[in-house]
N, C-alpha and C positions, 0 to 999 in steps of 0.2 A: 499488648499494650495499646488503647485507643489514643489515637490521634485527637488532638485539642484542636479546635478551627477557632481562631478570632475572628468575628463578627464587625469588622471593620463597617464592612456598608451600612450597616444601619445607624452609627453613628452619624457616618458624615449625610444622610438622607434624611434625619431628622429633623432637621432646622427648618425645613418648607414639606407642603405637599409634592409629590415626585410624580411627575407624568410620561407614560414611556408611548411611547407612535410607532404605527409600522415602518415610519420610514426613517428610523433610528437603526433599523437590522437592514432595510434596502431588499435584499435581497432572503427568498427564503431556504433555505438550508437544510439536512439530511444530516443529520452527525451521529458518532457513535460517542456514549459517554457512559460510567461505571454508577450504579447508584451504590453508596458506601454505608452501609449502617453500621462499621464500625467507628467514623467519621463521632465523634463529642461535640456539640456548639455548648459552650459558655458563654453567656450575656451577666457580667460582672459576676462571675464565679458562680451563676447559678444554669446548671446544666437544663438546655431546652429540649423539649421533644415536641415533632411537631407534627399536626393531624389535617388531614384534608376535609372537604365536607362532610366525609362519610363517617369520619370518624377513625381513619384508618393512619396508621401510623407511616409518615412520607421522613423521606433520609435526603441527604444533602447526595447532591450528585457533582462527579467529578469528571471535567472536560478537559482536556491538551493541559493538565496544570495547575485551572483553574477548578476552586466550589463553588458550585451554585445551591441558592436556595428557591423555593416557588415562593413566588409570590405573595400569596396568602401568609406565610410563615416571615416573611420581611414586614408584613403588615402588619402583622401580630406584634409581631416584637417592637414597630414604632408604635402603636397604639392608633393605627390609623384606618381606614375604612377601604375597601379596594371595591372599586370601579371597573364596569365594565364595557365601554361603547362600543357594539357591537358595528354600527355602522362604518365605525374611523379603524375600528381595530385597533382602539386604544386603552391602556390602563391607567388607571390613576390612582392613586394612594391621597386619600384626604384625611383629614381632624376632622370626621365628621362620626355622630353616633348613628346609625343604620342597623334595623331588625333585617337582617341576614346577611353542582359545578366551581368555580375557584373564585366569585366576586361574590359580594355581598351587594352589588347594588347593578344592574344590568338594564345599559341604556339603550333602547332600540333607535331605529332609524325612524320613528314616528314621532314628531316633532307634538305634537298632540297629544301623546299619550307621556305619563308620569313615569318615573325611571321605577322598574321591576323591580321591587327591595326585598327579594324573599330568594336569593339561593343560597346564601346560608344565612341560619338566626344567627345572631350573636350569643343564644342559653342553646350547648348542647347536649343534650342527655349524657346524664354520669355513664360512665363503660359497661355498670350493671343493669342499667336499665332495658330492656328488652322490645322493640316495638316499631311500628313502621317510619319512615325517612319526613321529612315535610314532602320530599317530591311525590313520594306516595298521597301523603295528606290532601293534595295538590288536585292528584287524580279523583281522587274519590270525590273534593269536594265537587270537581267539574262534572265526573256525572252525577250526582246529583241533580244539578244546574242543566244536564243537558245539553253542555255546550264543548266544546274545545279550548286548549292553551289559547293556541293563534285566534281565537275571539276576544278575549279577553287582557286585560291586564293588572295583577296584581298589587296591592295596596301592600299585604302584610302575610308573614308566611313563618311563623315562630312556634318554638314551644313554652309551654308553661305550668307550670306547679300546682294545680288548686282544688282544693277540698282532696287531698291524699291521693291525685291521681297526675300524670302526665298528660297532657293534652296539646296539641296542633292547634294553634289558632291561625285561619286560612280567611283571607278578607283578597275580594276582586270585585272589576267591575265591568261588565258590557253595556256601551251607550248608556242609558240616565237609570239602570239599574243597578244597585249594590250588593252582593252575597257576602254572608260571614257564616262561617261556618266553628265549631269546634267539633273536634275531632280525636277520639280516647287512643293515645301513643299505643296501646298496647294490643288492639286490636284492629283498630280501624273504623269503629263503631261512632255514627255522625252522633253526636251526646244535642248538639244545640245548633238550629238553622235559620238562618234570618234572608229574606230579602227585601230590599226597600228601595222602591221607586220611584225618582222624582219626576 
């Protein structure tokens, strides 16, 4: 018989954006905890399953008593955007819509550069679908470009549906140049390459 978990927290987390800090844990920690996939969550009787960026199916893990869920999956379920400041070491859960590791929007410590909105799209390929990652997408488009991650910072990083095929669309930019790339899901194949200079 699977155990039923009420989803308490995301009720009462609802009402605002939720920001969690390192210095909310203080100290960092080592534990041992059970991941339980025989564990059920119910969100108003309708049974959730929930998926990491890869696509892979993540369970509710169990601590001294307590369930937990990641993150990403508390986010899902309020409908909110999760944040990632790499600098502070902080999370944030926002009402915000954002085209995409476990944030969908990853803010560096470069004051100057635009928050990274590409580790995960918000369109993820159906289960049947067969083909490479954005982070693959990612790579290819950079060589192409010729250049590295740590040179650049990304604009856009999603997939998309069009003329019958799956497609990456990968958009970055180093200093006053701009790359866009599209990029065919199913092989890797750069289909359309732009760069524009201002």
């Amino acid at each position: 018989m699977k155990k039923k978990v009420t989803l308490l927290t995301a009720g009462v987390l609802c009402a605002a954006g939720v920001v969690v800090g390192a210095s909310a844990a203080g100290v960092i920690q080592k534990v041992q905890s059970e991941i339980r996939p025989d564990f059920t969550v119910k969100v108003d009787g309708k049974t959730q399953t929930f998926k990491n960026v890869n696509g892979d199916v993540v369970y509710p893990m169990l601590y001294d008593g307590t369930t937990y869920l990641p993150i990403r999956a508390i986010g899902e379920l309020m409908g909110k955007t999760v944040y990632w400041y790499e600098a502070d070491k902080l999370i944030e859960l926002k009402s915000e819509n954002t085209t995409v590791t476990d944030a969908d929007v990853i803010v560096t410590d470069d004051k100057d550069k635009k928050p990274d909105k590409t580790a995960k799209p918000k369109e993820t390929l159906p289960p049947e679908v067969q083909g490479i990652t954005i982070d693959k997408a990612k790579e290819i488009a950079l060589q192409k470009a010729g250049l590295s991650a740590d040179e650049v910072f990304f604009e856009e990083a999603s997939y998309d549906f069009d003329d019958g095929r799956w497609i990456c669309e990968i958009e970055f930019k180093k200093d006053k140049a701009e790359y866009s790339a599209e990029i065919l899901v199913s092989d890797g194949t750069v289909i359309s390459w732009d760069v524009d200079i201002d």
